[in-house]
VOBA-1610 file (N, C-alpha, C; in pm, whole numbers, padded with zeros to 5 digits, always signed):
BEGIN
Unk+00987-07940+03553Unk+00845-07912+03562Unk+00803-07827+03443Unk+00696-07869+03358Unk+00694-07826+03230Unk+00546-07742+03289Unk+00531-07625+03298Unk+00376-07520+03315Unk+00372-07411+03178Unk+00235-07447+03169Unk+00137-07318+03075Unk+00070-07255+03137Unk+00050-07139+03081Unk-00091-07021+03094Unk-00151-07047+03023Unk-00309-07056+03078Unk-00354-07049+02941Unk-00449-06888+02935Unk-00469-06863+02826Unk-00549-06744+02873Unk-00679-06728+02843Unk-00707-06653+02928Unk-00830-06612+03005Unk-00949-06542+02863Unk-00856-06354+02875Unk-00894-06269+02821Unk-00799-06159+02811Unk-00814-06121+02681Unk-00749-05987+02620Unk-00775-05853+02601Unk-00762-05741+02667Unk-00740-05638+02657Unk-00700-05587+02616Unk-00660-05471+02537Unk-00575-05385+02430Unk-00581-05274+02501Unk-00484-05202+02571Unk-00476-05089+02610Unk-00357-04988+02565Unk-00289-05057+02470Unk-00238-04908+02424Unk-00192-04952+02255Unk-00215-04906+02129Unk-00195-04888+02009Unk-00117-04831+01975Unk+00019-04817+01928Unk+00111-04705+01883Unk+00225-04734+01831Unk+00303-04700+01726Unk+00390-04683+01625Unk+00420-04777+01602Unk+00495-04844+01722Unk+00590-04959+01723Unk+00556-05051+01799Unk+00528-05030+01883Unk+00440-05126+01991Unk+00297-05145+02024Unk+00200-05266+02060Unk+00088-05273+02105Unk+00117-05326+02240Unk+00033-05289+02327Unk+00051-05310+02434Unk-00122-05406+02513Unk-00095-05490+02520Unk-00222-05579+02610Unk-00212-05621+02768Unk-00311-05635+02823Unk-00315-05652+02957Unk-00391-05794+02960Unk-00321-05918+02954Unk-00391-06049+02932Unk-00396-06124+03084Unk-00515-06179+03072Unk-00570-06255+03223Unk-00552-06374+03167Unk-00454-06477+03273Unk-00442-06589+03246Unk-00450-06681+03359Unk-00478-06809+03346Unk-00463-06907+03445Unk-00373-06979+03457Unk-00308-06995+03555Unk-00202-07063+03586Unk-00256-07264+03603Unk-00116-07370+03574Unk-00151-07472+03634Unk-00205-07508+03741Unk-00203-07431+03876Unk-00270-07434+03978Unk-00408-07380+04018Unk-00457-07366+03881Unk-00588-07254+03901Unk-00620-07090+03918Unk-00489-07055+03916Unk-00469-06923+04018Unk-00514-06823+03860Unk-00573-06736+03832Unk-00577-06596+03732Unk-00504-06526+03807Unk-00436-06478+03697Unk-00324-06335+03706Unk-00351-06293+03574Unk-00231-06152+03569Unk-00253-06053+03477Unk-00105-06062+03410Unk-00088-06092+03289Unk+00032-06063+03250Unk+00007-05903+03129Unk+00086-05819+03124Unk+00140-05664+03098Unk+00209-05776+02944Unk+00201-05746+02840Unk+00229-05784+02706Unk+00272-05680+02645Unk+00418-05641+02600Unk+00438-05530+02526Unk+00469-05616+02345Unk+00414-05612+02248Unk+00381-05645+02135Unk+00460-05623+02050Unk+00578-05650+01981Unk+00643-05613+01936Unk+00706-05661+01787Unk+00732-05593+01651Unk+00673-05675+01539Unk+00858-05758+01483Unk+00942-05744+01621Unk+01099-05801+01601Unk+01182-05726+01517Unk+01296-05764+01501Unk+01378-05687+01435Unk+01504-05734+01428Unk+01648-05676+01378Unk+01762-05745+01326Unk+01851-05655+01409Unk+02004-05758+01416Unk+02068-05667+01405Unk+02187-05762+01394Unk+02306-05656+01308Unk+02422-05714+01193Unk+02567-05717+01290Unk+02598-05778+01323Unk+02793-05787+01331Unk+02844-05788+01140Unk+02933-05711+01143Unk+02957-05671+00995Unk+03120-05593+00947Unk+03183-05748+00999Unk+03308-05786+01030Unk+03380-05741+00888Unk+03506-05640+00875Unk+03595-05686+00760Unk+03701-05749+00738Unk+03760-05757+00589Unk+03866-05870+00617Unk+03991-05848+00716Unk+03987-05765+00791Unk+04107-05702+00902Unk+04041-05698+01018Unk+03931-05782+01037Unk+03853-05844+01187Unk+03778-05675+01289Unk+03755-05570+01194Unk+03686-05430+01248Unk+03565-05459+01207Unk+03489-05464+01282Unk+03330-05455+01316Unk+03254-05302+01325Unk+03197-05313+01232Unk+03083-05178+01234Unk+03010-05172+01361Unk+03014-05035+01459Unk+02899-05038+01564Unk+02886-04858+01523Unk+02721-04837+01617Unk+02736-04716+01602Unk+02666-04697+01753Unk+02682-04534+01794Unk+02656-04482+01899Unk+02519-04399+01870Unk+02431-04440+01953Unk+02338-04372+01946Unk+02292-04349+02047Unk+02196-04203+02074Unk+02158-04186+02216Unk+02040-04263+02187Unk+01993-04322+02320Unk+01894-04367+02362Unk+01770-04313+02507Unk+01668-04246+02450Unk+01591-04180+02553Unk+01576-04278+02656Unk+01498-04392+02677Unk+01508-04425+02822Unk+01617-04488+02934Unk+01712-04433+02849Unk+01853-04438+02966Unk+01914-04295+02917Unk+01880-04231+02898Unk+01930-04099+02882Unk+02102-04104+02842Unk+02116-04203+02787Unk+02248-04209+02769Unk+02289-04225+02595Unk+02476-04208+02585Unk+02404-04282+02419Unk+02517-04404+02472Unk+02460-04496+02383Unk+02506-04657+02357Unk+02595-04661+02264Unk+02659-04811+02291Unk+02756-04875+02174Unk+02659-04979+02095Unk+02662-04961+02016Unk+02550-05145+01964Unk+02632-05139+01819Unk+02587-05251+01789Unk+02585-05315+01656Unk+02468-05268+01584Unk+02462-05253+01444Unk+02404-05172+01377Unk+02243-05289+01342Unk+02087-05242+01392Unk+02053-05282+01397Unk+01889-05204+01376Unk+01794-05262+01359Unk+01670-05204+01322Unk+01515-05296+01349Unk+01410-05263+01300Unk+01273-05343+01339Unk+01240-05416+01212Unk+01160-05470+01236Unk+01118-05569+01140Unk+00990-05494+01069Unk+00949-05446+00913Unk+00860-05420+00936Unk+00733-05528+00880Unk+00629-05520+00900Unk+00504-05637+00901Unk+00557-05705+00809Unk+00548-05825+00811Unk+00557-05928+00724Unk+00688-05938+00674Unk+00809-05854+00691Unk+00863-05846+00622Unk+01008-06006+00679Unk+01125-06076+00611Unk+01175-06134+00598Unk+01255-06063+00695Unk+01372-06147+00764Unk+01491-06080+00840Unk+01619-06059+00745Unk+01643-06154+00673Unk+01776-06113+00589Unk+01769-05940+00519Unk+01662-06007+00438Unk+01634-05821+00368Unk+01612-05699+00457Unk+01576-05723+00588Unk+01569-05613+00642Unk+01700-05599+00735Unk+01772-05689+00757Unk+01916-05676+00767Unk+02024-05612+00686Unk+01982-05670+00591Unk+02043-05578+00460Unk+02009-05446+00474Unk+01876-05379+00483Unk+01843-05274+00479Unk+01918-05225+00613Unk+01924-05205+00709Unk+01960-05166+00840Unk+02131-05140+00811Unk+02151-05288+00740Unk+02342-05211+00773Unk+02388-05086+00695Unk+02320-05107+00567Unk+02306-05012+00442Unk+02257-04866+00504Unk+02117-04884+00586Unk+02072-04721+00626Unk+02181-04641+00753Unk+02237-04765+00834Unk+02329-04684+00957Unk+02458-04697+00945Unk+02492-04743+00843Unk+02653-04758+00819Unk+02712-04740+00699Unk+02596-04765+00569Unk+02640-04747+00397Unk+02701-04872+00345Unk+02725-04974+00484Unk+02783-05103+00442Unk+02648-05225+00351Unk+02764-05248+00293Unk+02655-05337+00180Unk+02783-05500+00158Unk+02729-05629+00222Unk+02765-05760+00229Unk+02792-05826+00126Unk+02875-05904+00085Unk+02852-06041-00039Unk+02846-06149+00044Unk+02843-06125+00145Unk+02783-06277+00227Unk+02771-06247+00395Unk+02666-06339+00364Unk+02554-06315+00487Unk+02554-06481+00566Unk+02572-06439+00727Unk+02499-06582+00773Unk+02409-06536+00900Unk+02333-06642+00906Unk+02239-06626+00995Unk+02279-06654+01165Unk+02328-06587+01289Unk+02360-06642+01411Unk+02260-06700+01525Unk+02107-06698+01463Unk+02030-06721+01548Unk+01931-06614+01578Unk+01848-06636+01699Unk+01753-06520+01719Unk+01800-06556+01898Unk+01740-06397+01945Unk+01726-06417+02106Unk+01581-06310+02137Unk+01501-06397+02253Unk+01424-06268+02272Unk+01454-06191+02402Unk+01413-06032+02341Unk+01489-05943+02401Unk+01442-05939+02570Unk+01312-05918+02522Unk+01294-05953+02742Unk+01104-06009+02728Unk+01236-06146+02776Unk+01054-06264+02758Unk+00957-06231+02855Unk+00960-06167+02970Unk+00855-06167+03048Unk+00789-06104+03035Unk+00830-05951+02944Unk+00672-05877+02903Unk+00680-05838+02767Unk+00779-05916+02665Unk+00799-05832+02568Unk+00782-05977+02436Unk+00733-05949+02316Unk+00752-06091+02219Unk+00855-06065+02109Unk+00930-05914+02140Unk+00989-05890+02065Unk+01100-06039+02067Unk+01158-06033+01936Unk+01244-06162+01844Unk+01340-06098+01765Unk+01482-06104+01817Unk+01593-06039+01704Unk+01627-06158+01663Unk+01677-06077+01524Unk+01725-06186+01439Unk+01898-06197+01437Unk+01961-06240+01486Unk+02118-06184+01461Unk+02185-06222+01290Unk+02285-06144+01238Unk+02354-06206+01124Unk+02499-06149+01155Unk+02566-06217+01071Unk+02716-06211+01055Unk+02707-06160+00927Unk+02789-06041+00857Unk+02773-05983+00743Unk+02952-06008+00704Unk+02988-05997+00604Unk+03146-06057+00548Unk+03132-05989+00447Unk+03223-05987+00371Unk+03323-05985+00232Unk+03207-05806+00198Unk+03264-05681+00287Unk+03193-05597+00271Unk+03218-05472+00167Unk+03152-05382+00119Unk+03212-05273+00059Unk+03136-05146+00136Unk+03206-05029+00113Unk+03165-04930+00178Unk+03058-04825+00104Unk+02938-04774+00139Unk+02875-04697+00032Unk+02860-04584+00090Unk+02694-04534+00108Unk+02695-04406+00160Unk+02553-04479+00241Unk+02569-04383+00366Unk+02454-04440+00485Unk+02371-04283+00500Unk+02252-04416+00492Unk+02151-04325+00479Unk+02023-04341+00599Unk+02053-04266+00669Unk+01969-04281+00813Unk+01818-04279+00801Unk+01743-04291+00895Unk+01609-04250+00884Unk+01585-04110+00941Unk+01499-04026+00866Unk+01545-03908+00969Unk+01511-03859+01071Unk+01514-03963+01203Unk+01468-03938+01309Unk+01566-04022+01414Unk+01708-04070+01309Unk+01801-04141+01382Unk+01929-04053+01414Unk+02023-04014+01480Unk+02096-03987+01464Unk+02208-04055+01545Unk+02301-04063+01424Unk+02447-04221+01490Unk+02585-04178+01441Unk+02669-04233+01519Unk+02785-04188+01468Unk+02821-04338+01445Unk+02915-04383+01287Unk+02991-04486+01309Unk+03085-04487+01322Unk+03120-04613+01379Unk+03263-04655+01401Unk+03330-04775+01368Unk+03473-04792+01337Unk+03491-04953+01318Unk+03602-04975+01428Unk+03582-05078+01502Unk+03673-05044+01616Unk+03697-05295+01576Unk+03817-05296+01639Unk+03855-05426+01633Unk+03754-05549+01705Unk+03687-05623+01649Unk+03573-05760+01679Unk+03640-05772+01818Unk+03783-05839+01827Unk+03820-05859+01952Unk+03812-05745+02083Unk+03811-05637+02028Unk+03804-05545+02120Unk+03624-05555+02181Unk+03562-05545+02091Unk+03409-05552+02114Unk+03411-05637+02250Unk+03500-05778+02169Unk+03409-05877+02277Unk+03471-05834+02404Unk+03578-05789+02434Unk+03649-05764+02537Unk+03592-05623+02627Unk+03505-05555+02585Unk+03421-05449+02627Unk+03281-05525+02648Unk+03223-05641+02608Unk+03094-05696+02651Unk+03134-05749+02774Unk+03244-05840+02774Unk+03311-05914+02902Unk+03325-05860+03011Unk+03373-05681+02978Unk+03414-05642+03111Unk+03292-05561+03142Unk+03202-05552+03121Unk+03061-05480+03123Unk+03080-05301+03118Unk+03145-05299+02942Unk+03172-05186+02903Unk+03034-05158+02794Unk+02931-05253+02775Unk+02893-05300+02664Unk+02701-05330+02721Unk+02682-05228+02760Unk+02541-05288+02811Unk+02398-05294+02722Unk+02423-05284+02594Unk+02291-05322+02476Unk+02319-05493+02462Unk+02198-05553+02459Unk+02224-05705+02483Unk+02239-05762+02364Unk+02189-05713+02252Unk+02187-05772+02153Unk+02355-05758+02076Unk+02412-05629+02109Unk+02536-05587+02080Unk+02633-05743+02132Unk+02623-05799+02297Unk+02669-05826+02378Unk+02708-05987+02280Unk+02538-06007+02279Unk+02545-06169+02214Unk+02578-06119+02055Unk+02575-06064+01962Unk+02578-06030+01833Unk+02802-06063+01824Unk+02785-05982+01933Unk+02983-05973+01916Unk+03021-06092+01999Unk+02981-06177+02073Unk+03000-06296+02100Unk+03015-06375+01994Unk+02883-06397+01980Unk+02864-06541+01856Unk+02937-06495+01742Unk+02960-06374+01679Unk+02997-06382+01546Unk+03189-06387+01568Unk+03222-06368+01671Unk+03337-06392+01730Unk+03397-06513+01712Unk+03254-06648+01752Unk+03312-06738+01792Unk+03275-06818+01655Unk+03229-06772+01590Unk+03170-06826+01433Unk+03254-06791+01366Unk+03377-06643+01362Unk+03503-06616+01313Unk+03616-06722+01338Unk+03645-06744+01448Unk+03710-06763+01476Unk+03708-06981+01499Unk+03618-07004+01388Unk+03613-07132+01344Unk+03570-07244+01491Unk+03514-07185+01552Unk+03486-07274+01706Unk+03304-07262+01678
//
């Protein structure tokens, strides 16, 4: 069964940094108006950034609305207009100092379709050198290089709860590992 919304009318109720937020009235195939909650979001990247001894860059960062800090793969926003490779590049470079001679693309996933349009971009980063990482200064991360196989084996056993981390060390796993 293939259904659209179509919509109604748009609201803008909240403007800010990173996100816009709308309150859109739509009609359903059956006639019915509802309200869908739209959080606006301008996408963003994030790198698996494997070396030739199969250790993957992640870093730990706290995260305010789980009051916790996370494992992820090193990752960032998109800013307006801007391309995903280059701002991939930029992201591994600002949270890790790592800088690629080859790049592939693993796809995109969106992060949570029912109220969000955010769009990551995933990449596989290779043949790497090490520089100096240069944060934004309102980030604070620790890195680490811990073994690809280990990653995936911490997403599996639900040691690993950032999603993009989850699918990022999947696919570039299975893109390593010639399957």
């Amino acid at each position: 069964m293939r259904s659209e919304e179509r919509p109604i009318r748009r609201i803008s109720t909240y403007q800010g940094v990173v996100v816009d937020l709308t309150e859109d009235m739509v009609e359903l195939d059956n006639g019915v108006r509802t309200i869908r909650e739209v959080v606006h979001h301008p996408g963003g990247v994030c790198v698996a950034a494997v070396d030739s001894g199969g250790q993957v860059a992640v870093v730990r960062q706290y995260r305010y609305p789980f009051s916790r800090t996370l494992l992820e793969l090193p990752a960032g926003k998109l800013e307006k207009g801007e391309d995903p490779l280059p701002a991939a590049m930029r992201e591994l470079s600002e949270e890790t100092g790592l800088e690629a001679a080859a790049w592939r693309e693993m796809g995109y996933i969106y992060v949570s379709p029912g109220i969000s349009t955010e769009k990551l971009y995933l990449f596989l980063a290779t043949d790497l050198r090490q520089g100096q990482a240069h944060p934004d200064p309102n980030e604070f991360l620790d890195v680490e290089k811990i073994p690809l196989s280990q990653l995936v084996e911490m997403a599996e056993n639900d040691q690993v709860h950032d999603a993009k981390t989850v699918v990022g060390a999947l696919r570039a796993a299975k893109i390593l590992s010639g399957n």
